[in-house]
C-alpha positions as a printed Julia matrix, in Angstrom:
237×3 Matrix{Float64}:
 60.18  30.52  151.05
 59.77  33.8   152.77
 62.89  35.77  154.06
 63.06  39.36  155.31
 65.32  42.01  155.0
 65.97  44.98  157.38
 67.99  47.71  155.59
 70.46  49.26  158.21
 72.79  50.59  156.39
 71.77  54.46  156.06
 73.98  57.05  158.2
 70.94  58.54  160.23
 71.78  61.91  159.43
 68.36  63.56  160.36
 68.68  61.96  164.28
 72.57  63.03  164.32
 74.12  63.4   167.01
 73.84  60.28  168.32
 76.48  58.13  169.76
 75.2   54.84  168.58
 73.46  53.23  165.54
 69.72  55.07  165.46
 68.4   51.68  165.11
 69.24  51.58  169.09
 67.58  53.92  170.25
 65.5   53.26  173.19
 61.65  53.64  173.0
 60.11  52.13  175.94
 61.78  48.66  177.04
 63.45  48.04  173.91
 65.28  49.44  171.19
 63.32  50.77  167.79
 64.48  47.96  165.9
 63.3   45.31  167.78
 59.48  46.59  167.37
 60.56  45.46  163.71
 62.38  41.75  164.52
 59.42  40.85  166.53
 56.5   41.44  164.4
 58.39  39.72  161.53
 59.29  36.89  164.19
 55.31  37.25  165.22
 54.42  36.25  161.22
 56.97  33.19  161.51
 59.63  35.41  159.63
 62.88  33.07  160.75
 65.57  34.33  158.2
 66.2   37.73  158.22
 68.95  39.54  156.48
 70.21  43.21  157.91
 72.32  45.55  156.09
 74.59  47.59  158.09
 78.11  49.71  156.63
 81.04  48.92  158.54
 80.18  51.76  160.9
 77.31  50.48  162.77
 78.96  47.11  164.14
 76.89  47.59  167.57
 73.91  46.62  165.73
 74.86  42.72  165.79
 76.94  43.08  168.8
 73.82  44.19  170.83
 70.98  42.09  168.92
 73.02  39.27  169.3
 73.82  39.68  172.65
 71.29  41.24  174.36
 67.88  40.2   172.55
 66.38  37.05  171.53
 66.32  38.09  167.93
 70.25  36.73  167.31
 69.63  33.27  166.16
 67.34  34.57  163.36
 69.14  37.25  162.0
 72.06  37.14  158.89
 73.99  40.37  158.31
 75.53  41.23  154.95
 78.24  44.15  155.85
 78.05  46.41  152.72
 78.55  50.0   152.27
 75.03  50.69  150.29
 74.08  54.52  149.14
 70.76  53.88  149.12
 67.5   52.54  150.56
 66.9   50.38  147.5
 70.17  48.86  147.95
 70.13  47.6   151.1
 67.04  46.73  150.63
 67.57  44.28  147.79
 71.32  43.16  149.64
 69.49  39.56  150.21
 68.38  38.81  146.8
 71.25  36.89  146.03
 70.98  34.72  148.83
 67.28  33.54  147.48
 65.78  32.23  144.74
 63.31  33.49  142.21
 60.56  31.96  143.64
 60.88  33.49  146.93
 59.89  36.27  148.52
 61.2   38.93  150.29
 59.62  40.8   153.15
 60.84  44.67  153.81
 60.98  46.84  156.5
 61.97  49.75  157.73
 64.31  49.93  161.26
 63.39  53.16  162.39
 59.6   52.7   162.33
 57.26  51.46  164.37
 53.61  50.31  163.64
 50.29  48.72  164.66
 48.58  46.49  164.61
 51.66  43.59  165.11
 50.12  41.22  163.0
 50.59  43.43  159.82
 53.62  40.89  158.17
 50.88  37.65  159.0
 48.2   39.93  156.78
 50.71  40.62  154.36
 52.34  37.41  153.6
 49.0   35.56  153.63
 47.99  38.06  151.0
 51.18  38.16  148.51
 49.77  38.75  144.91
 52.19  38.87  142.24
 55.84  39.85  142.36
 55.39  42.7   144.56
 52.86  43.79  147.61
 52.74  46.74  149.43
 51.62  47.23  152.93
 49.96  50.13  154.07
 48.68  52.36  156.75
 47.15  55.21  157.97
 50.4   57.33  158.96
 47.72  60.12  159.41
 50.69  62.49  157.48
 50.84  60.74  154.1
 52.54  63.91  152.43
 55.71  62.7   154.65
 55.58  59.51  153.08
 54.99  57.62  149.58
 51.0   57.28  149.15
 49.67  54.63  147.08
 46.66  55.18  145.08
 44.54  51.78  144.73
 41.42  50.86  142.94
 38.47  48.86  143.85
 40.52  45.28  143.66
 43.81  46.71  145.52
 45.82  46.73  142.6
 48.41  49.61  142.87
 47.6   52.55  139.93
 49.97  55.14  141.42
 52.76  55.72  144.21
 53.33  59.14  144.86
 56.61  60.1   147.18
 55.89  62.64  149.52
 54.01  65.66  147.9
 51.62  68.04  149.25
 47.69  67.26  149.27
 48.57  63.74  148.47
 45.62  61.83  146.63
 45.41  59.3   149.21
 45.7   58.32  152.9
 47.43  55.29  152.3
 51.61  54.85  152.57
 53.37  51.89  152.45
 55.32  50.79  155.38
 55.79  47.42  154.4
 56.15  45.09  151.23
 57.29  41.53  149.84
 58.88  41.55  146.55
 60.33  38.8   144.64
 63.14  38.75  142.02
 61.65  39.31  139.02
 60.71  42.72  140.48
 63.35  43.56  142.55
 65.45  43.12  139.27
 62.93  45.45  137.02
 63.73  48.03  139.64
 67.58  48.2   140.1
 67.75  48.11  136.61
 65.34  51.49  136.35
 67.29  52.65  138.99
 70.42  52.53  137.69
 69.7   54.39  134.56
 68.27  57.48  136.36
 69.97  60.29  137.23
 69.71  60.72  141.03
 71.98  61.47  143.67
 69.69  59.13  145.52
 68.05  56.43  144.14
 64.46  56.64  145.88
 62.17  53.26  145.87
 59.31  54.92  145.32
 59.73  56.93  141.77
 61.15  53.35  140.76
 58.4   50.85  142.06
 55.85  52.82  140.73
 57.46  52.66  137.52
 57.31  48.81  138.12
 53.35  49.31  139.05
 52.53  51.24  135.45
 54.13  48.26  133.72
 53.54  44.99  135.9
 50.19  44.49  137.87
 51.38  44.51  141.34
 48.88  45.0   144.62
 48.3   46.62  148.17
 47.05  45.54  151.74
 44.85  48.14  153.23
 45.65  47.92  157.31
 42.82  48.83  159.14
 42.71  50.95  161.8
 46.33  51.4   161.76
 49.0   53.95  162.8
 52.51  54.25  161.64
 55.82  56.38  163.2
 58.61  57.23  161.83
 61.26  58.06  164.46
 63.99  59.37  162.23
 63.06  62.79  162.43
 63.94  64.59  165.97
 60.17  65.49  166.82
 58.73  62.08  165.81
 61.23  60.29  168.3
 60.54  62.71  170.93
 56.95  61.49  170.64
 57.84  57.8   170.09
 57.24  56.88  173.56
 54.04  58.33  173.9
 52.62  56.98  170.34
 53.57  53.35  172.33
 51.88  54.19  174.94
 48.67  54.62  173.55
 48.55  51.24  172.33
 49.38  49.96  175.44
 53.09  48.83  175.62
């Protein structure tokens, strides 16, 4: 069974001010987090998990009201610190033959049919999407070889090896487990996915979908969402 999960719960701090949730905000006809629900809804994604923290209660007030999305979505109310931990929220709603699809809320990407690719390509316990961001040193880069097997993720440093940064991935439990375990034991204000699932890649064979022809936004930084509506326009929506 595939489910999703859309982590929700961070604080937005590089957007701030903002006087709503920055998974709102408006770009184009519809808010950033609906370019998310509908290209998992596009794969045939129909149970989705988001984790908010008790501060961002318009998120299901407004999906649920004023999008089609509502009847798809589960929300799991939890006050995570992390990315990883909202992330992972959902795993113990499934079992360990499932998979999990992730996301990120703030992002939006072409081509739409990336989740279809994705999930019709799942190798092992964890797959990583990725695209052509065309800044990778923003990002984490994954280094590949010749069969798409994962050798290295790198989290945003200079003159990175590679192109390629994931903005997507389905993990199961096996590996989500491996990697809030790792996590745990590190010292780090943070805990960051990437330092962690590449840890999981050196140890477990794990694999990447190349997208091509692809382009990938992050609007949580001010200039990127200033530019949001123009990076949609170019592909025509």
């Amino acid at each position: 069974m595939i489910y999703a999960s859309i982590p929700a719960a961070g604080k937005g701090t590089r957007l701030q001010p903002l006087a709503f949730s920055k998974e709102l905000a408006l770009i184009g006809e519809k808010t950033v987090i609906e370019y998310t629900l509908e290209r998992l809804v596009l794969a045939g994604v129909t149970r989705i998990f988001i984790t908010i923290n008790s501060d961002k209660l318009d998120i299901p007030r407004y999906l649920s009201d004023k999008t089609k999305y509502g009847q798809y979505i589960s929300y799991i109310v939890k006050d995570s610190h992390s990315l990883p931990e909202s992330v992972f929220a959902p795993a113990k709603f499934i079992k360990s033959n499932d998979h999990l699809v992730f996301g990120l809320p703030d992002t939006i990407w072409y081509p739409k049919n990336c989740y279809k690719i994705l999930i019709d390509n799942i190798r092992g316990n964890l797959t990583l999407g990725l695209f052509d961001s065309g800044s990778p040193e923003k990002f984490d880069s994954v280094v590949t070889n010749s069969n798409n097997q994962i050798k290295q993720i790198d989290v945003k440093i200079p003159n990175p090896k590679t192109k390629w940064t994931w903005g997507i991935g389905a993990i199961n439990k096996s590996a989500i487990k491996f990697i809030d375990s790792y996590l745990q034991k590190q010292d780090q204000l943070e805990p960051i996915f990437g330092i962690a699932a590449n840890q999981y890649c050196q140890e477990e064979t794990c694999y990447a979908i190349k997208f091509p022809n692809s382009s990938y936004l992050d609007i949580g930084r001010k200039e990127d969402y200033q530019n949001a509506t123009q990076f949609i326009k170019k592909h025509h929506e």
